[in-house]
VOPAGU-2260 file (C-alpha; in pm, 1 decimal, decimal comma):
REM VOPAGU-2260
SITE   aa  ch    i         X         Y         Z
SITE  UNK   A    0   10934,2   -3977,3     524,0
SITE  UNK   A    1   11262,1   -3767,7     492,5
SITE  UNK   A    2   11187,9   -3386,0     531,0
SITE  UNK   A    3   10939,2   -3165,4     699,9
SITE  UNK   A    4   10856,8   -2814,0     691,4
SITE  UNK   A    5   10661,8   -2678,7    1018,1
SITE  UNK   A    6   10516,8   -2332,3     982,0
SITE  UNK   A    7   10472,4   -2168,2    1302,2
SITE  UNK   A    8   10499,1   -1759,2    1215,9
SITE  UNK   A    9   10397,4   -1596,5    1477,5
SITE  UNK   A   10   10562,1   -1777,6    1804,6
SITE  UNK   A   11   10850,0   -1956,4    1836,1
SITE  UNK   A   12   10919,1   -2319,9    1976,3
SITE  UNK   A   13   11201,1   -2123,2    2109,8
SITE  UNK   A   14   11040,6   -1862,5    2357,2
SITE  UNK   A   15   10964,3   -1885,9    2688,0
SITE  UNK   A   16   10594,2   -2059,5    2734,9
SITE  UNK   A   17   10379,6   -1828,3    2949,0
SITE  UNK   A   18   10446,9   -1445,4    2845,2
SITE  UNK   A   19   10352,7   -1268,3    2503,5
SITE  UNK   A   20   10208,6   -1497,7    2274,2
SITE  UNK   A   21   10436,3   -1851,8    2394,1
SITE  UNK   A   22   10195,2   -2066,1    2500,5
SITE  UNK   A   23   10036,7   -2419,7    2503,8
SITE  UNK   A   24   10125,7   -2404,9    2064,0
SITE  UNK   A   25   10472,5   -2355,4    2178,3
SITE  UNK   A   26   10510,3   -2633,6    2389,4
SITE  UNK   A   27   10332,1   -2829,9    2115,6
SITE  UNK   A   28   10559,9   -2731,5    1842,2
SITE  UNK   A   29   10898,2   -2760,1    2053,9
SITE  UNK   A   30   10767,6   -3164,7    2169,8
SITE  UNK   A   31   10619,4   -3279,3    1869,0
SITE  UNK   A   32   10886,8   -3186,3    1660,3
SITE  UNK   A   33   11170,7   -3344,7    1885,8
SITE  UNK   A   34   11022,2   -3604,5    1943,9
SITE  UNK   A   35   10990,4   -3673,8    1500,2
SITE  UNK   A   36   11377,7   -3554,1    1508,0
SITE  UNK   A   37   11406,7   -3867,4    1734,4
SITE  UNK   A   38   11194,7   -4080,2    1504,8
SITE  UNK   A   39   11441,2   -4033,1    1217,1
SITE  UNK   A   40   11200,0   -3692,5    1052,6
SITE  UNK   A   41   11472,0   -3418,9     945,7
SITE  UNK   A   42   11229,6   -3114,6    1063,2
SITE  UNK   A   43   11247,1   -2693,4     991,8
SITE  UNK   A   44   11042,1   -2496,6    1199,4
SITE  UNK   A   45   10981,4   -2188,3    1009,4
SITE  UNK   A   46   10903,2   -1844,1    1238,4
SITE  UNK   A   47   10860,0   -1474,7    1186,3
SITE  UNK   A   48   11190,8   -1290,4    1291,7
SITE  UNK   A   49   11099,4   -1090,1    1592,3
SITE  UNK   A   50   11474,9    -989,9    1730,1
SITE  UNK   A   51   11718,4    -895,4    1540,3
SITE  UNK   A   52   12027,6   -1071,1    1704,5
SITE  UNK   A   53   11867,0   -1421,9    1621,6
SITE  UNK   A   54   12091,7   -1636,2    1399,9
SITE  UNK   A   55   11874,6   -1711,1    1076,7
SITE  UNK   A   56   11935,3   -2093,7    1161,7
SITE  UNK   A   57   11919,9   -2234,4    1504,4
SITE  UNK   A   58   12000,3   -2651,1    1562,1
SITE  UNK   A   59   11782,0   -2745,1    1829,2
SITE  UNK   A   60   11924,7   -3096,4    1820,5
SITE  UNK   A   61   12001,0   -3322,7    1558,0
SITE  UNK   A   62   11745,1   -3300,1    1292,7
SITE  UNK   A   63   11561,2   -3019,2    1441,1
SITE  UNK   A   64   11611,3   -2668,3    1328,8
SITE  UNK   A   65   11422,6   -2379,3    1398,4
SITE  UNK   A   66   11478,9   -2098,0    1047,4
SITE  UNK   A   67   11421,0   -1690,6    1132,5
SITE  UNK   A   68   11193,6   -1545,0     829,9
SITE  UNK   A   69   11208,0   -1172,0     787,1
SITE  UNK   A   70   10895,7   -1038,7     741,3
SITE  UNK   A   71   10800,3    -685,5     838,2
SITE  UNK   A   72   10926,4    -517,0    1171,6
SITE  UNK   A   73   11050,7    -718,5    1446,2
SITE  UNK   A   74   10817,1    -538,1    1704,9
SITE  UNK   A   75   10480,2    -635,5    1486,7
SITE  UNK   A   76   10193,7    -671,3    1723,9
SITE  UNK   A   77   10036,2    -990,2    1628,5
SITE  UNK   A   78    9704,8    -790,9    1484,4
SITE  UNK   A   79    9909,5    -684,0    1225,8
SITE  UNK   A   80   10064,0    -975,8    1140,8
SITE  UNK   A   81    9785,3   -1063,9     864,5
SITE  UNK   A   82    9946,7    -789,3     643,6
SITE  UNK   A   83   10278,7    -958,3     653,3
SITE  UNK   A   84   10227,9   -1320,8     518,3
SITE  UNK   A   85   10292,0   -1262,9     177,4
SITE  UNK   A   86   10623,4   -1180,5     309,5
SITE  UNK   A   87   10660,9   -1443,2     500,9
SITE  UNK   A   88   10555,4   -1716,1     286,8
SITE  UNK   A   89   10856,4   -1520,5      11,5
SITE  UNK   A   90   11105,7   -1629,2     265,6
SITE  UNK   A   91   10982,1   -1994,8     344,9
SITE  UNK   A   92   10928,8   -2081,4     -18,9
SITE  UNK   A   93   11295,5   -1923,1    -110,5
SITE  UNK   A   94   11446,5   -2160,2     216,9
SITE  UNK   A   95   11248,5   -2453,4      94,6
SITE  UNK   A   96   11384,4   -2402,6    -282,7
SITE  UNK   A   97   11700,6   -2346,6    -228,5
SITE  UNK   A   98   11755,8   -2657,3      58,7
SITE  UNK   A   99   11449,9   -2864,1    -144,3
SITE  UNK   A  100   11424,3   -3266,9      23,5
SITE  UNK   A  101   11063,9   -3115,1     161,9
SITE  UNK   A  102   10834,0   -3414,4     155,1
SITE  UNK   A  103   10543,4   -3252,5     362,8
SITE  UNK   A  104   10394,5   -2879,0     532,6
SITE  UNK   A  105   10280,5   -2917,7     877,8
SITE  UNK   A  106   10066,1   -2559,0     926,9
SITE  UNK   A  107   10014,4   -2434,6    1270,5
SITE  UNK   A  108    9734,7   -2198,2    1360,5
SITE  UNK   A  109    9576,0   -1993,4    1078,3
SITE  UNK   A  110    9812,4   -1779,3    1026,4
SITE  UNK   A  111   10050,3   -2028,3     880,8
SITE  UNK   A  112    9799,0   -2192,5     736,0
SITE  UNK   A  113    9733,8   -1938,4     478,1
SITE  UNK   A  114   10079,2   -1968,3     439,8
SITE  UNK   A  115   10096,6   -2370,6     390,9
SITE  UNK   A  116    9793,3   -2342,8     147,5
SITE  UNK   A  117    9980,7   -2145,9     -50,3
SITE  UNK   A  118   10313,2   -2304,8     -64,2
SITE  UNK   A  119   10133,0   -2619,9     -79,1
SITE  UNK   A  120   10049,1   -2515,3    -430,0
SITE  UNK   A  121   10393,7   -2310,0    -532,0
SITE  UNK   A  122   10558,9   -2646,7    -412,2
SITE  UNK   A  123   10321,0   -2972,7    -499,8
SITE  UNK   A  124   10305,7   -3044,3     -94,0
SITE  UNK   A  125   10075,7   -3241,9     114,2
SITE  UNK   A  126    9955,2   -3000,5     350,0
SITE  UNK   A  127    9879,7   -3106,0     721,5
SITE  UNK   A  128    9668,4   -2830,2     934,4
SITE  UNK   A  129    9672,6   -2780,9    1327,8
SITE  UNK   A  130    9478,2   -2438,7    1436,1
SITE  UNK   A  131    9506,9   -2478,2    1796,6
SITE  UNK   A  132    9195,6   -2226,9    1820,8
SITE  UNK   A  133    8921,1   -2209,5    1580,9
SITE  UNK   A  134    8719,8   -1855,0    1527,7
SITE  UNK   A  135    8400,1   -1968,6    1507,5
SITE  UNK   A  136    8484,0   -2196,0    1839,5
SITE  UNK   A  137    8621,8   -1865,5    2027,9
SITE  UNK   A  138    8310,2   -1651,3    1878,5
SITE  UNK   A  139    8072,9   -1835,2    2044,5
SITE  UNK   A  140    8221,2   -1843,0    2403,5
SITE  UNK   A  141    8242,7   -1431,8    2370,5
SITE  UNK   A  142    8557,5   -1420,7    2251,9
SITE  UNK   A  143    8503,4   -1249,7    1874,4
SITE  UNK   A  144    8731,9   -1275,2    1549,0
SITE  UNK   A  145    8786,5   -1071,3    1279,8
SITE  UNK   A  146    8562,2   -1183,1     955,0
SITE  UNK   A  147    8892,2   -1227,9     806,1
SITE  UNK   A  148    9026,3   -1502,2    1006,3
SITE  UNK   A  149    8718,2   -1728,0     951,7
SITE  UNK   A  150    8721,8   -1681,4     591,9
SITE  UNK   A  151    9116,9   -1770,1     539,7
SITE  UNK   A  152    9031,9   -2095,5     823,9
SITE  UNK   A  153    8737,2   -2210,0     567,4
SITE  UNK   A  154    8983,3   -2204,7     271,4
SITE  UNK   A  155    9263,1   -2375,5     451,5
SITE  UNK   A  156    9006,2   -2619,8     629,8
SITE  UNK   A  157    8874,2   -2728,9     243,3
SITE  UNK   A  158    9211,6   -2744,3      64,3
SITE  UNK   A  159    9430,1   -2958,8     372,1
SITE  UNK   A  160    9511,5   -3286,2     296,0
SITE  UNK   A  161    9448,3   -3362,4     663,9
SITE  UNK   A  162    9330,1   -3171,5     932,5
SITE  UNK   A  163    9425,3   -3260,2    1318,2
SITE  UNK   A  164    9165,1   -3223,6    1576,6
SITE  UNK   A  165    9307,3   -3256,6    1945,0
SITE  UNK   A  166    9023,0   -3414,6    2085,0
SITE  UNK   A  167    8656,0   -3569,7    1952,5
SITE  UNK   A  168    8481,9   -3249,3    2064,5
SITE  UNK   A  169    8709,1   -3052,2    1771,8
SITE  UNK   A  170    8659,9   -3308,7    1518,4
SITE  UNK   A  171    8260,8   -3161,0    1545,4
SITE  UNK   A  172    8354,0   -2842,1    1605,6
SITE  UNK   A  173    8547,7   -2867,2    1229,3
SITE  UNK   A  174    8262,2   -3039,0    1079,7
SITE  UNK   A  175    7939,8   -2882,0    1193,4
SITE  UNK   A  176    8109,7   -2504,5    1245,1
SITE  UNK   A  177    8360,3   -2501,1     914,2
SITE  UNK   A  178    8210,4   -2782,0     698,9
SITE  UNK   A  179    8520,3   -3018,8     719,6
SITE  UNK   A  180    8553,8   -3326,1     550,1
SITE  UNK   A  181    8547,9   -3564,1     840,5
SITE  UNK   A  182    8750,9   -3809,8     638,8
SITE  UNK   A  183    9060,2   -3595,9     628,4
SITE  UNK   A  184    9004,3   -3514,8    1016,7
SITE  UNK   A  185    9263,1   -3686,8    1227,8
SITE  UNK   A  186    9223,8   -3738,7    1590,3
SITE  UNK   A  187    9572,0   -3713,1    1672,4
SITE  UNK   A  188    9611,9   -3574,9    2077,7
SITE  UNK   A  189    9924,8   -3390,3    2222,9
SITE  UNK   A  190   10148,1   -3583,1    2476,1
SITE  UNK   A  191   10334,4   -3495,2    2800,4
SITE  UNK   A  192   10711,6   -3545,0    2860,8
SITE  UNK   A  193   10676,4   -3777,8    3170,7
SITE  UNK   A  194   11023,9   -3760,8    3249,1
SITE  UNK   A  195   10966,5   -3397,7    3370,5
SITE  UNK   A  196   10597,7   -3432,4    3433,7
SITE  UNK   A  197   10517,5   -3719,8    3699,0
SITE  UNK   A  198   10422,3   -3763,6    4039,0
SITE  UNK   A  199   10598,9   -3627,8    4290,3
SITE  UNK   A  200   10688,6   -3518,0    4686,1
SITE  UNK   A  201   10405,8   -3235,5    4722,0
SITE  UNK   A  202   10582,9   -3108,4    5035,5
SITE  UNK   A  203   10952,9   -3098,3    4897,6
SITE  UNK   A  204   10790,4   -2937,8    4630,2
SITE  UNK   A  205   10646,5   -2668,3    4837,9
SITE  UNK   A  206   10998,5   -2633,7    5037,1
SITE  UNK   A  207   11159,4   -2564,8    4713,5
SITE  UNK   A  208   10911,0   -2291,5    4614,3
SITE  UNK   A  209   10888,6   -2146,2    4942,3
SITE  UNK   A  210   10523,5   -2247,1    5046,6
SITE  UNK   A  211   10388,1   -2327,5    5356,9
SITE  UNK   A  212   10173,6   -2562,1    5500,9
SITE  UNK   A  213    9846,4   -2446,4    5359,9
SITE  UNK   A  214    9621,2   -2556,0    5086,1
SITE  UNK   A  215    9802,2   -2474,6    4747,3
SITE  UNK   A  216    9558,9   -2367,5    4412,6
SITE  UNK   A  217    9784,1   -2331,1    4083,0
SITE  UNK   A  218    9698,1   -2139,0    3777,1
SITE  UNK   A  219    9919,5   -2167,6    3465,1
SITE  UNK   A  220    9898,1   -1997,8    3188,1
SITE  UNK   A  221    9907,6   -1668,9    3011,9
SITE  UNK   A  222    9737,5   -1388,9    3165,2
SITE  UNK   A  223    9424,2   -1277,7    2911,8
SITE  UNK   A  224    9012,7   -1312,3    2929,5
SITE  UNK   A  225    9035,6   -1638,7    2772,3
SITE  UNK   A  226    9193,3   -1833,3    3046,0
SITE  UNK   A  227    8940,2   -1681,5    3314,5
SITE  UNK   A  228    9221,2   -1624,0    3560,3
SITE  UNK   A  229    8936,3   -1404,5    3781,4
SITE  UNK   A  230    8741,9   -1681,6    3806,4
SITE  UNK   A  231    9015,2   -1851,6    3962,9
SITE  UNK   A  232    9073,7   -1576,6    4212,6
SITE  UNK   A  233    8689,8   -1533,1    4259,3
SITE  UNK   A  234    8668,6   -1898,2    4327,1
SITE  UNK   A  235    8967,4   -1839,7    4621,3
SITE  UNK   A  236    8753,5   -1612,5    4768,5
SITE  UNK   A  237    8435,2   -1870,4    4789,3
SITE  UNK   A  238    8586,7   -2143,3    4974,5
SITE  UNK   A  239    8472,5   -2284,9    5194,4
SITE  UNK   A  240    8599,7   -2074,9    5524,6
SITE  UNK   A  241    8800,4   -2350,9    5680,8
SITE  UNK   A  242    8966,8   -2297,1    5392,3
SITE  UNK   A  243    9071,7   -1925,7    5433,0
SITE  UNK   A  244    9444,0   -2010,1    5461,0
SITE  UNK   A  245    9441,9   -2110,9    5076,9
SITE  UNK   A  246    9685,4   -1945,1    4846,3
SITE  UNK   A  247    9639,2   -1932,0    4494,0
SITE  UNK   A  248    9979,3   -1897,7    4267,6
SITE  UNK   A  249    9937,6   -1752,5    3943,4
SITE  UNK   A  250   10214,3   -1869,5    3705,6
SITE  UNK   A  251   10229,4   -1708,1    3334,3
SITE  UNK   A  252   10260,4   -1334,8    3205,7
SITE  UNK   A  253    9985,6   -1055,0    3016,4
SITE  UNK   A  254    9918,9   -1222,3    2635,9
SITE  UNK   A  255    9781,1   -1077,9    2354,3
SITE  UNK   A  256    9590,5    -697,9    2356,0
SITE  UNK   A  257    9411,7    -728,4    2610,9
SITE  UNK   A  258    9664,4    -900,0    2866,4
SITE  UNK   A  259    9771,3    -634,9    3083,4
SITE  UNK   A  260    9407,7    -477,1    3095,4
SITE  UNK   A  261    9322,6    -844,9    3229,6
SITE  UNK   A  262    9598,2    -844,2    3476,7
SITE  UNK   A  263    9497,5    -494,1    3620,6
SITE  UNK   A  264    9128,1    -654,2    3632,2
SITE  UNK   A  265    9261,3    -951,4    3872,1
SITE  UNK   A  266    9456,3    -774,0    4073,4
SITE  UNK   A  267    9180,9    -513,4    4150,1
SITE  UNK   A  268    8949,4    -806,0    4216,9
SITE  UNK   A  269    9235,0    -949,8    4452,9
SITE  UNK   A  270    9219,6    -643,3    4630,1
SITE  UNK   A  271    8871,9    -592,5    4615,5
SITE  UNK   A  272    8746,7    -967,0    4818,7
SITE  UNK   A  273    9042,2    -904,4    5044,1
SITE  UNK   A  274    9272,6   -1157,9    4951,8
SITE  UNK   A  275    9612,0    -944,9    4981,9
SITE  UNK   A  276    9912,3   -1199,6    4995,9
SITE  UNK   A  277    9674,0   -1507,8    4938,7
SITE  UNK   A  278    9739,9   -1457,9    4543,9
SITE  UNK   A  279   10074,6   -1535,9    4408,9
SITE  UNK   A  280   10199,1   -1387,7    4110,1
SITE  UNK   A  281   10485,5   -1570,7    3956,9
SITE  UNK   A  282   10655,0   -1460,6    3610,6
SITE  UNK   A  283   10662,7   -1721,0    3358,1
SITE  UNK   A  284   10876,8   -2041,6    3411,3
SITE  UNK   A  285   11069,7   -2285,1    3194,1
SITE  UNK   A  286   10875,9   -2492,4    3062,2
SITE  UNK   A  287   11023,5   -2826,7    3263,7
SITE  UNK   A  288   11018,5   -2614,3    3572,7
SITE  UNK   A  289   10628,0   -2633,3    3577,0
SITE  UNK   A  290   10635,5   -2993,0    3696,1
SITE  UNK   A  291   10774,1   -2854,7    4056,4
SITE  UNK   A  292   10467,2   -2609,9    4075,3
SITE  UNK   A  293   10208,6   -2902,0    3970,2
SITE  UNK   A  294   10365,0   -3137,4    4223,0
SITE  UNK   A  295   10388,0   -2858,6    4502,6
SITE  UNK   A  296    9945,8   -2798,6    4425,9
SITE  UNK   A  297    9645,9   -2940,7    4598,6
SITE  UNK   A  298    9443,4   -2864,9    4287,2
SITE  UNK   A  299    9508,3   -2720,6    3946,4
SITE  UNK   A  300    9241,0   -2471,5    3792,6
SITE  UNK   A  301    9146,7   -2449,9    3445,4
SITE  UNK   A  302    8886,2   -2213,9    3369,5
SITE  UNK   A  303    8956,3   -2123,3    3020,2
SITE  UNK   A  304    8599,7   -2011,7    2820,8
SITE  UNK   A  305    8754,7   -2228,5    2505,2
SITE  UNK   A  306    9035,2   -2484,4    2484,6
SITE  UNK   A  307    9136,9   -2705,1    2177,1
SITE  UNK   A  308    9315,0   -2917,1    2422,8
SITE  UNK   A  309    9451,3   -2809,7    2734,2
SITE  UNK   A  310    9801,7   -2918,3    2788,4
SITE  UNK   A  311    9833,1   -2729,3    3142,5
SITE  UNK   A  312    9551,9   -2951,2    3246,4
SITE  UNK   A  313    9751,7   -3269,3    3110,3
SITE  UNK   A  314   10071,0   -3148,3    3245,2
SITE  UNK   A  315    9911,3   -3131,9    3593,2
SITE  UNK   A  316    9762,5   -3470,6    3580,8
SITE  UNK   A  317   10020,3   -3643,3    3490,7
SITE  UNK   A  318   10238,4   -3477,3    3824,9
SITE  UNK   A  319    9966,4   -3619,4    4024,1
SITE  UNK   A  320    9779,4   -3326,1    4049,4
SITE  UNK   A  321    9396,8   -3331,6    4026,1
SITE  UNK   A  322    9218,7   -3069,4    3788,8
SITE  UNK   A  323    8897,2   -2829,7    3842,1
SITE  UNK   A  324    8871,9   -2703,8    3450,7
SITE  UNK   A  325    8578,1   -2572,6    3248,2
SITE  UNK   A  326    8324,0   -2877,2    3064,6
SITE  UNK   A  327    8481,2   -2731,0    2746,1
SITE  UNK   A  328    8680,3   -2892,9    2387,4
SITE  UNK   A  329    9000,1   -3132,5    2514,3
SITE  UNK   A  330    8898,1   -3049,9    2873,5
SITE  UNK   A  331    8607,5   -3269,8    2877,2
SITE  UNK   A  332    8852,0   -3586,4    2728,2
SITE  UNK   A  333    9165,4   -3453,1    2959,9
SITE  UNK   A  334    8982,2   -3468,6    3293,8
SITE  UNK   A  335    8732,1   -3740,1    3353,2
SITE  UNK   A  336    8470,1   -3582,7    3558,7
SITE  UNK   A  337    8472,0   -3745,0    3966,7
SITE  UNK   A  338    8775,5   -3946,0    3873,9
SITE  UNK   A  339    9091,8   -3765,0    3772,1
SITE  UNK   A  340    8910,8   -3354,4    3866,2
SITE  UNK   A  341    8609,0   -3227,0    3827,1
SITE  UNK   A  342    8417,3   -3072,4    3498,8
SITE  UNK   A  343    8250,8   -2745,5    3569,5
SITE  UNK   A  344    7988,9   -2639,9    3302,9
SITE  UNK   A  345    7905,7   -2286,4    3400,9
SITE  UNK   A  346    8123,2   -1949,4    3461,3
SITE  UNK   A  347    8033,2   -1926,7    3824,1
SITE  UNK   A  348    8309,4   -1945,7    4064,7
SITE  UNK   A  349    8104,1   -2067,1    4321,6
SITE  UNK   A  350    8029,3   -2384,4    4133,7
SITE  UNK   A  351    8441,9   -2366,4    4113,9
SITE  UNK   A  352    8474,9   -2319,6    4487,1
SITE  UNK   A  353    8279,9   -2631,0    4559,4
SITE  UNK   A  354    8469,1   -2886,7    4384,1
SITE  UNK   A  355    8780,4   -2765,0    4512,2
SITE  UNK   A  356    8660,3   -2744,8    4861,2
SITE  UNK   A  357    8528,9   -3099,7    4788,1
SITE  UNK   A  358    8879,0   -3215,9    4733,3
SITE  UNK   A  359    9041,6   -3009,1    4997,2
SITE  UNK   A  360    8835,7   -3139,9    5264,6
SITE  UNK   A  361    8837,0   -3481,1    5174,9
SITE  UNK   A  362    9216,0   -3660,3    5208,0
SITE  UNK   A  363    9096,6   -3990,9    5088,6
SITE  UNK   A  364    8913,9   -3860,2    4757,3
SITE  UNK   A  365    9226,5   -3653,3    4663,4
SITE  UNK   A  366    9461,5   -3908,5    4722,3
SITE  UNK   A  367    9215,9   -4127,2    4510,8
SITE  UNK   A  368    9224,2   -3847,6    4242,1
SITE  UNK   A  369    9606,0   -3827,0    4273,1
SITE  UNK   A  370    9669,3   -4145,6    4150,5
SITE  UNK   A  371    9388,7   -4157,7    3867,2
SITE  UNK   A  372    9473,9   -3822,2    3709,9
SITE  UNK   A  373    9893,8   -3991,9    3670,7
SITE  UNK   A  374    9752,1   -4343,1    3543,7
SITE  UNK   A  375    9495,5   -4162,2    3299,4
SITE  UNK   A  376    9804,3   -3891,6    3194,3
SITE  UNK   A  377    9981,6   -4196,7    3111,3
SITE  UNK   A  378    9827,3   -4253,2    2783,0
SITE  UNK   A  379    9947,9   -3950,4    2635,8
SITE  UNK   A  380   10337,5   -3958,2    2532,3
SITE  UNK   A  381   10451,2   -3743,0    2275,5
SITE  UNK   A  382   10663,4   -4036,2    2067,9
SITE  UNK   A  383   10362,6   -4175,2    2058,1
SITE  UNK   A  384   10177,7   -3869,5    1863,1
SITE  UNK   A  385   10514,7   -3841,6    1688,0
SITE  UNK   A  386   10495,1   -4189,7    1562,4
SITE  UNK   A  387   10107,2   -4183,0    1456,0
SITE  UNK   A  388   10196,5   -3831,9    1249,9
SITE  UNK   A  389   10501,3   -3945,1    1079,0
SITE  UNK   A  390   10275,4   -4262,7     873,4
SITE  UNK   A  391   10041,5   -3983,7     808,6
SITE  UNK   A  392   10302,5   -3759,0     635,5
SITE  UNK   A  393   10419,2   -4075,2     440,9
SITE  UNK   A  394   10100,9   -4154,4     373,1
SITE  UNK   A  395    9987,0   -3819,2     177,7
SITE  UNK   A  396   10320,5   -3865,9      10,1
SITE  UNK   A  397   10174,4   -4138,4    -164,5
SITE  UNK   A  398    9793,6   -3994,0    -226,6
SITE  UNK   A  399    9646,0   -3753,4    -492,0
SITE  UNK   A  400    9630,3   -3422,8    -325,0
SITE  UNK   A  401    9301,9   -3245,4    -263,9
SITE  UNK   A  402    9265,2   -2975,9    -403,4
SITE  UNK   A  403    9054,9   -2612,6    -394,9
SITE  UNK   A  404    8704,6   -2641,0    -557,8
């Protein structure tokens, strides 16, 4: 394995995790691909221009680069982003001509899978598929797609050479929802970087970020209905009332159309149970900065509706921190239900504000949690998901590709 192309058009391993549309993908695409760098795997990561002042090359470190594609205004929301892959893909395919050595496409999310299919074709590629968030997955949680996006994930889904699923609950998800051939599914789960993210002192933690000596809930993540961030504050609200001095920090930024709606609809529920200073808002942080706000909380929430993975809920684990999340795709591998968190399986913060009050109240099952959430995150490094994808790139070097019926 000499060369790899990542496509990742529409957000940048480069921008700051938390705020627009940098999220969980992000930090994927910015580990994974140092991490192969560091296994010997000369990797582009191609992205849609979206300033004008970037240089059209950046060197991450040594054999990691991240290449700026133009491809329709700068300022593109991401809705309109469909009508500017054919552009896109122009610019990739002209970089990967000209520079050539390409041995494999890595696709992430569908948007750059349409992309990879087509290269993947133009070029005589193995193509390798991550979507991060299926359609038909978000659909059924409320959350609805355009007819568009479901059609271009079926055509990518039947003409990948392999497919990778986070987590056993997406490997039926691809199967059962887009008719995947389970043989070219790979079970291949994100890591953690445990030299940031590992247990630490919770109260010089809480020094550092200025908190006091009250129970500490964190939310990370970007701001949108997805992530249920007013179930979280809901769930404040409900504890139990010897818990009243609880404050909740919110750490991320308003994503996607409806982000800032969402972040006017949780502060207008803060204000409406009362809570006034008892919810945090803190803009997004460096990625590696996280680790102090996992250390410094009691509890993490997770409350997304849908979640391929859920590397906020590895993150905090692996800090030490236990997690309440949502019974939902990676969550239900990440967090082992009474062990490491708790698993909640409805949308009622109530049922939120029990468990946490659960492990509030009780110092000997959180410390017990503590120490099973690290030893469970320990599993998960991300040289060893670089390592298991780099014999699969070889590997579709050397077989017939498959190709569109």
């Amino acid at each position: 394995m000499r060369s790899l192309a990542v496509l990742s058009m529409h957000t940048s391993p480069l921008a700051q995790p938390g705020s627009g549309d940098s999220g969980g993908m992000n930090v994927y695409v910015r580990e994974l691909v140092g991490a192969l760098a560091q296994a010997g795997v000369d990797t582009e990561v191609f992205v849609r221009r979206t300033d004008p002042s970037l240089p059209d090359v950046v060197d991450v470190e040594p054999g990691f680069r991240v290449v700026h594609i133009d491809a329709g205004p700068v300022d593109l929301p991401k809705e309109d982003l469909p009508d500017v892959l054919e552009l896109f893909g122009d610019g990739v395919a002209a970089r990967m001509r000209t520079r050539g050595g390409y041995d494999a496409i890595h696709a992430n999310y569908w948007l750059s899978g349409v992309v990879g299919h087509r290269l993947k074709h133009e070029l005589s590629l193995p193509l390798v598929s991550t979507f991060h968030t299926l359609a038909r997955v978000k659909a059924e949680t409320g959350d609805d797609e355009p007819q568009r996006r479901i059609d271009a994930e079926m055509q990518v889904i039947a003409c990948s050479d392999a497919i990778l699923a986070n987590c056993a609950a997406e490997v039926t998800q691809l199967v059962e929802l887009y008719g995947a051939d389970p043989s070219r599914v790979e079970i291949v789960p994100p890591g953690v970087d445990h030299a940031f993210f590992s247990p630490g002192d919770r109260n010089g933690a809480r020094l550092a970020l200025g908190l006091g000596d009250h129970p500490v809930l964190l939310f990370a993540g970007r701001i949108q209905p997805l992530k249920g961030l007013t179930i979280a504050i809901a769930a404040l609200a409900e504890l139990d009332r010897k818990f009243d001095d609880a404050v909740l920090v919110v750490v991320g930024g308003p994503s996607g159309a409806e982000g800032e709606a969402e972040l006017v609809a949780a502060r207008s529920l803060m204000n409406e149970l009362g809570l006034g200073e008892r919810v945090r808002f803190v803009p997004p942080q460096p990625h590696h900065l996280l680790s102090t706000y996992y250390r410094a909380a009691d509890v993490c929430i997770v409350p997304s509706r849908s979640e391929s993975f859920g590397l906020v809920a590895l993150e905090a684990a692996a800090c030490g921190t236990p997690v309440v999340a949502a019974a939902v795709g990676g969550l239900l591998t990440l967090v082992e239900d009474g062990v490491t968190g708790f698993l909640i399986d409805t949308r009622n913060p109530s049922d939120y504000a029990a468990a946490i009050s659960k492990l509030l109240g009780d110092e000997h099952l959180s410390l017990l949690m503590d120490a099973a959430a690290a030893d469970h995150a320990r599993q998960y490094t991300w040289s060893t998901t670089a390592a298991r994808l780099r014999r699969l790139y070889a590997d579709l070097t050397l077989r017939a590709p498959v190709s569109c019926d």
